[in-house]
Biopython code that builds the backbone (N, CA, C, O; Angstrom):
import numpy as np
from Bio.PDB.StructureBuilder import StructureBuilder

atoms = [
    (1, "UNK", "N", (101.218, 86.135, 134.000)),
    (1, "UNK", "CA", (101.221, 86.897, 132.766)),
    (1, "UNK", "C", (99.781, 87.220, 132.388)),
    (1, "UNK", "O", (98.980, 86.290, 132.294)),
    (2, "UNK", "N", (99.338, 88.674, 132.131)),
    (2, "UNK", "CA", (97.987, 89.183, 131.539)),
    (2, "UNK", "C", (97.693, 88.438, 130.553)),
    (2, "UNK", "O", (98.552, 88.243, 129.693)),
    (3, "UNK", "N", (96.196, 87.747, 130.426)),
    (3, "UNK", "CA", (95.819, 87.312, 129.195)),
    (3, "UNK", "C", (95.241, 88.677, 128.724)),
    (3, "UNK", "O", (94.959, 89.638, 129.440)),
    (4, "UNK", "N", (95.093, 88.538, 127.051)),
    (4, "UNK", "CA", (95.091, 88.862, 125.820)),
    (4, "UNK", "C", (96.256, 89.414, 125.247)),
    (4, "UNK", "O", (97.424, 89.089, 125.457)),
    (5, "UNK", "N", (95.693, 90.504, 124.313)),
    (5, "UNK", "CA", (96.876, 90.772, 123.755)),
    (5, "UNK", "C", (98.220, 91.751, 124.045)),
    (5, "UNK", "O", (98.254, 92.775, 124.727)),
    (6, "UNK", "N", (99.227, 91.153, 123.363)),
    (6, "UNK", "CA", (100.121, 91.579, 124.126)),
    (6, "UNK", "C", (100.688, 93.211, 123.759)),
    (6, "UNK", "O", (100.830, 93.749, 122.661)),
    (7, "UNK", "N", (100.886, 93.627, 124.854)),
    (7, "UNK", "CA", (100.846, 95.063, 124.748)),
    (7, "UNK", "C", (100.019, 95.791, 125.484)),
    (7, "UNK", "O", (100.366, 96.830, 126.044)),
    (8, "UNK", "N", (98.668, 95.215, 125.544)),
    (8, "UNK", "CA", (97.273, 95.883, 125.614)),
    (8, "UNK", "C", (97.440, 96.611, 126.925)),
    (8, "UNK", "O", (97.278, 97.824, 127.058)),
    (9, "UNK", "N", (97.784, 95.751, 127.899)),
    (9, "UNK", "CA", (97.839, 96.038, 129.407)),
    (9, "UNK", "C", (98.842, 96.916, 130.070)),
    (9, "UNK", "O", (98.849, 97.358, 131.219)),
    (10, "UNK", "N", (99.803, 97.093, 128.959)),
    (10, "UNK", "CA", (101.203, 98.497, 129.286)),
    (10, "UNK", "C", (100.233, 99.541, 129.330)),
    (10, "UNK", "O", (100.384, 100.131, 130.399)),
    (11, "UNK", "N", (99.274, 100.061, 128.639)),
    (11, "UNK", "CA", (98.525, 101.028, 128.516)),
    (11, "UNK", "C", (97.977, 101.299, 129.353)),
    (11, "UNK", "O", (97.429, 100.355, 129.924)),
    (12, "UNK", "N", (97.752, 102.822, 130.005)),
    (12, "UNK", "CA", (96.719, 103.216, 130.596)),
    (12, "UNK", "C", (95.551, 103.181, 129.971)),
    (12, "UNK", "O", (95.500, 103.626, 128.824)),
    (13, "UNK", "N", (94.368, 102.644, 130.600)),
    (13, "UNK", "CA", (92.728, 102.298, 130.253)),
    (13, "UNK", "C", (92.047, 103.908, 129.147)),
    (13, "UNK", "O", (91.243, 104.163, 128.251)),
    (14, "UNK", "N", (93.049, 104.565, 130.022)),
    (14, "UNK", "CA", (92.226, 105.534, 129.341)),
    (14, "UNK", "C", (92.652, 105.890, 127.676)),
    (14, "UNK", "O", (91.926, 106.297, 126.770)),
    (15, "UNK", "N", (94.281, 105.526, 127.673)),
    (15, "UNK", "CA", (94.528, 106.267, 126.208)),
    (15, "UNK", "C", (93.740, 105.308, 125.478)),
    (15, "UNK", "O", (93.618, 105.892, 124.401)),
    (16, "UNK", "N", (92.974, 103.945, 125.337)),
    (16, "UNK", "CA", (92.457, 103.360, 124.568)),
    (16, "UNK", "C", (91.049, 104.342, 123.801)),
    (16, "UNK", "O", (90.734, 104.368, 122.611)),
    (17, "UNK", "N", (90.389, 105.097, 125.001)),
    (17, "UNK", "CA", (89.424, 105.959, 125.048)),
    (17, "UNK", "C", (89.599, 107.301, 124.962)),
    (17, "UNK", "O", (88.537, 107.923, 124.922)),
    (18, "UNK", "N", (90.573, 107.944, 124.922)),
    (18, "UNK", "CA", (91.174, 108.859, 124.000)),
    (18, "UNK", "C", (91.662, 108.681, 122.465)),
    (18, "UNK", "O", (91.903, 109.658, 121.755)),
    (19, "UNK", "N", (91.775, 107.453, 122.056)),
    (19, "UNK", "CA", (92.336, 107.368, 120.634)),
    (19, "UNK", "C", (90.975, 106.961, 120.247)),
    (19, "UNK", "O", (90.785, 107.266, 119.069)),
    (20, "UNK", "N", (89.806, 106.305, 120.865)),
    (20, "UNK", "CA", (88.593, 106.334, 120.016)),
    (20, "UNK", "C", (88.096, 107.649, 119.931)),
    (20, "UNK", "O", (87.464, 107.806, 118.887)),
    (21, "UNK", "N", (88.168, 109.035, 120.915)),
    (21, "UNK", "CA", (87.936, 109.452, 121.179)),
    (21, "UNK", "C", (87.871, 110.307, 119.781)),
    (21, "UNK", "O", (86.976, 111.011, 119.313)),
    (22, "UNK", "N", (89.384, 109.909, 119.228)),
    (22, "UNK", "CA", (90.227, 111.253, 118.437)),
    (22, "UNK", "C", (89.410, 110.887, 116.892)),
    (22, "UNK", "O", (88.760, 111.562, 116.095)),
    (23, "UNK", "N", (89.894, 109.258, 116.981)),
    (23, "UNK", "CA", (89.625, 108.768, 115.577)),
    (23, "UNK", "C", (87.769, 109.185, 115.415)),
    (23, "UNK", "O", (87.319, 109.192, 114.269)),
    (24, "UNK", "N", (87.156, 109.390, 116.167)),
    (24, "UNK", "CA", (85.764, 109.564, 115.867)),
    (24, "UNK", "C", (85.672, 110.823, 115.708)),
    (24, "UNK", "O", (84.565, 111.023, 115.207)),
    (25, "UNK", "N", (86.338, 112.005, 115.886)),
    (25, "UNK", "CA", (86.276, 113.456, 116.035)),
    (25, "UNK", "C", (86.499, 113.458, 113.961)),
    (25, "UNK", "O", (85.679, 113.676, 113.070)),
    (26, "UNK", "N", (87.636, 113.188, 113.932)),
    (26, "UNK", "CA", (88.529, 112.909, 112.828)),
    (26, "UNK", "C", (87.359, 112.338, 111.805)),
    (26, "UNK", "O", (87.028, 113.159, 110.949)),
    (27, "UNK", "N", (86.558, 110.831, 111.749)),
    (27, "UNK", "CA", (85.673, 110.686, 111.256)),
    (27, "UNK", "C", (84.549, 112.240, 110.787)),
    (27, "UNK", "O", (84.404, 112.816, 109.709)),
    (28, "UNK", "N", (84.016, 112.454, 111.979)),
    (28, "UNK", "CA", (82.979, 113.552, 111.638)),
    (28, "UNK", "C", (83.400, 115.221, 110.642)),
    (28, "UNK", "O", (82.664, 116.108, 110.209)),
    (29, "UNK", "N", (84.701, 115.055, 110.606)),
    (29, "UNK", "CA", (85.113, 116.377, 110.247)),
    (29, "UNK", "C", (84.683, 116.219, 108.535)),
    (29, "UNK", "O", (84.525, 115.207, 107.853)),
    (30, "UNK", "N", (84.559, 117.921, 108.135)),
    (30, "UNK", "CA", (84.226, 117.386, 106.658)),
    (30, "UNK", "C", (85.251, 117.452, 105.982)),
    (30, "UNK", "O", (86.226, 117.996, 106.501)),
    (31, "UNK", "N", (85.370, 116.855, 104.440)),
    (31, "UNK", "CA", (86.191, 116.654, 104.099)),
    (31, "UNK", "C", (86.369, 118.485, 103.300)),
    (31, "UNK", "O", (85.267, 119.019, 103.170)),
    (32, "UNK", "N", (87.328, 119.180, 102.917)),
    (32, "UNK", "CA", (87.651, 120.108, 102.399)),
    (32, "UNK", "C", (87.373, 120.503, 101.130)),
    (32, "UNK", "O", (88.020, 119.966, 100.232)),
    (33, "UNK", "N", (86.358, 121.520, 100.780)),
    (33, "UNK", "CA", (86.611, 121.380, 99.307)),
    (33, "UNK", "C", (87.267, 121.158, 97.967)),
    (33, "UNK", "O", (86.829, 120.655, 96.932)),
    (34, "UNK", "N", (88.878, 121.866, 98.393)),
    (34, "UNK", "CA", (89.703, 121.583, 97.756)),
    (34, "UNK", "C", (90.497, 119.923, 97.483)),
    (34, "UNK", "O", (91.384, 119.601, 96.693)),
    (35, "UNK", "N", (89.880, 119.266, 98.313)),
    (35, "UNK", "CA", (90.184, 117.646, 98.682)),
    (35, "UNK", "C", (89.169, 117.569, 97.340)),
    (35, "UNK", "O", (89.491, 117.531, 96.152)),
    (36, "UNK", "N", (87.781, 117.560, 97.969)),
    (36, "UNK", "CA", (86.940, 117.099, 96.582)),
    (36, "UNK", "C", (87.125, 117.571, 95.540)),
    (36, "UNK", "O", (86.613, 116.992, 94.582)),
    (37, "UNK", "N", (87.721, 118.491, 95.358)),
    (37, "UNK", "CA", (87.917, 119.180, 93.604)),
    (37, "UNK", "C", (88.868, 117.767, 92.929)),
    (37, "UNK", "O", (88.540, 116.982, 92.039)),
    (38, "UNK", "N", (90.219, 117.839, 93.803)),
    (38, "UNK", "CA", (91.244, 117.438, 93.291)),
    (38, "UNK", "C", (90.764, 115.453, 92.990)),
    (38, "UNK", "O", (91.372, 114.632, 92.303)),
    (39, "UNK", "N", (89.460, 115.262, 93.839)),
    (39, "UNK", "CA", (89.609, 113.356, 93.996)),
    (39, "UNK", "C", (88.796, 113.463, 92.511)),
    (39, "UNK", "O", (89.118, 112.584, 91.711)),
    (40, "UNK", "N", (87.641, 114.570, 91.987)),
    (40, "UNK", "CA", (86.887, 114.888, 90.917)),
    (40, "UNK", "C", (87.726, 115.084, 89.996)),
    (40, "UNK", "O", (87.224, 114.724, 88.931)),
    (41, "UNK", "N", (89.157, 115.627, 89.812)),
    (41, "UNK", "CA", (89.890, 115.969, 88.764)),
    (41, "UNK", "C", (90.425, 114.086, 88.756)),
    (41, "UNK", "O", (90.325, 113.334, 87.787)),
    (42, "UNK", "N", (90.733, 113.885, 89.528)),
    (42, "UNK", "CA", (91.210, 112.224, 89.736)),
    (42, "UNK", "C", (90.580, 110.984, 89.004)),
    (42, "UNK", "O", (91.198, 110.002, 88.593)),
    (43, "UNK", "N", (88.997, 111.263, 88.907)),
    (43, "UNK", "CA", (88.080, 110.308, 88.712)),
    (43, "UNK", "C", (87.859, 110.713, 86.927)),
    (43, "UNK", "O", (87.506, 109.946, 86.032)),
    (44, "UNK", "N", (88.224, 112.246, 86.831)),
    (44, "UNK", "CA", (87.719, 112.498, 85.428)),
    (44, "UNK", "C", (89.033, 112.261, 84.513)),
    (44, "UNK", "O", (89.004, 112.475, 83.301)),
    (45, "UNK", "N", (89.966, 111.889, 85.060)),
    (45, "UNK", "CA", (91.589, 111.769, 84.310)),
    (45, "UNK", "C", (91.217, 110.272, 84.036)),
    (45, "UNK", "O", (91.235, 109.789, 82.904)),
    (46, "UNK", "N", (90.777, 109.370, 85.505)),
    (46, "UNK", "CA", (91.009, 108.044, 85.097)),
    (46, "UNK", "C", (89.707, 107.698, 84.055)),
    (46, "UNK", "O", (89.868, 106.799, 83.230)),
    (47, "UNK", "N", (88.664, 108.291, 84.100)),
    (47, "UNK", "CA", (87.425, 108.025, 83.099)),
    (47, "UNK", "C", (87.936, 108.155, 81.414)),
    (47, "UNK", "O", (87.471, 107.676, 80.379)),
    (48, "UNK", "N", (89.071, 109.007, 81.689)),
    (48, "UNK", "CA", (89.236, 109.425, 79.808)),
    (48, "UNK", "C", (90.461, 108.467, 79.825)),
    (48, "UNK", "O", (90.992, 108.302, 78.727)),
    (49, "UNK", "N", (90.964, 107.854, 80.812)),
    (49, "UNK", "CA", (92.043, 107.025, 80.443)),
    (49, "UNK", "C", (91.574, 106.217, 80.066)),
    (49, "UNK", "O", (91.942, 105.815, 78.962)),
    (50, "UNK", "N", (90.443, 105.491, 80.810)),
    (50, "UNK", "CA", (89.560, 104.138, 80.339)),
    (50, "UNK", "C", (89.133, 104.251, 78.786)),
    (50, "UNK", "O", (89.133, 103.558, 77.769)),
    (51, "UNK", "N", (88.833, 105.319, 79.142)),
    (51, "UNK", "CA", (88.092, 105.673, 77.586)),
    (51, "UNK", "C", (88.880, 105.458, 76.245)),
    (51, "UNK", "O", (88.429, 105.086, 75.162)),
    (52, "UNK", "N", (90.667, 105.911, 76.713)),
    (52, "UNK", "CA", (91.228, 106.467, 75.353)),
    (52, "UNK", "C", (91.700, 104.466, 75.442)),
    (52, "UNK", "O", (91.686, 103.850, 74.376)),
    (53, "UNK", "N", (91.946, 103.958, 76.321)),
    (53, "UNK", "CA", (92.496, 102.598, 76.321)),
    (53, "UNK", "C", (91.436, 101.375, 75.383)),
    (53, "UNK", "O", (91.594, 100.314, 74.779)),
    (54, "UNK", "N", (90.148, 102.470, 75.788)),
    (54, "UNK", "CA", (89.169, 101.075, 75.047)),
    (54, "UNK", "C", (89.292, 101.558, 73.630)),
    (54, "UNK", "O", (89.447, 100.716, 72.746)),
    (55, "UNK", "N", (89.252, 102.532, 73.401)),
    (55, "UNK", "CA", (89.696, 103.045, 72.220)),
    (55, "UNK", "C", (90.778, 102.388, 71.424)),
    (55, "UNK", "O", (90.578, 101.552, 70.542)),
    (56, "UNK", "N", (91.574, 102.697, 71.689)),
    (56, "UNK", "CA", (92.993, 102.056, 71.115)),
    (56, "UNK", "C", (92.709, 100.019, 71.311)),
    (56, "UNK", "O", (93.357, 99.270, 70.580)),
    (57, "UNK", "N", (92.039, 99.635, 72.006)),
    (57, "UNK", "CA", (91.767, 98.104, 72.074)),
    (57, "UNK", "C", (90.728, 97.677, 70.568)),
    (57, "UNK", "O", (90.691, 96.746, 69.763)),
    (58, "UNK", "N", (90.105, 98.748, 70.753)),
    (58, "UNK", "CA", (89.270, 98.295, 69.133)),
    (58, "UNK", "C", (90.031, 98.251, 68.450)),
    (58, "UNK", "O", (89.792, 97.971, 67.275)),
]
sb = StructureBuilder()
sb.init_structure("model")
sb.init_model(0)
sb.init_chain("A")
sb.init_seg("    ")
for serial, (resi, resn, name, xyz) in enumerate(atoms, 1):
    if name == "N":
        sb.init_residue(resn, " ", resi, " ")
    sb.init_atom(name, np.array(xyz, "f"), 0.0, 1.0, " ", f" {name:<3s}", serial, name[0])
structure = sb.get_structure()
């Protein structure tokens, strides 16, 4: 029986080096503007939530 883990060795050598391959492509891509608008509309909803909550705590 192959030591390590199990599974590892069903694989051809290479798809291991194709899925780093992909996930690093994937890393470098930029993110979309419309992504950043919407995480900026995200951050400014939860800022006035904080806000209206400390509010109402006084």
């Amino acid at each position: 029986m192959p030591v390590g883990q199990p599974g590892v060795n069903a694989f051809h050598p290479s798809v291991a080096d194709q899925l780093r391959s992909y996930y690093q492509s994937v890393q470098e891509e930029g993110i979309p503007d419309r992504f950043m608008q919407l995480l900026e509309k995200l951050d400014a909803a939860e800022r006035s939530n904080q806000a209206i909550a400390k509010d109402v705590a006084q």
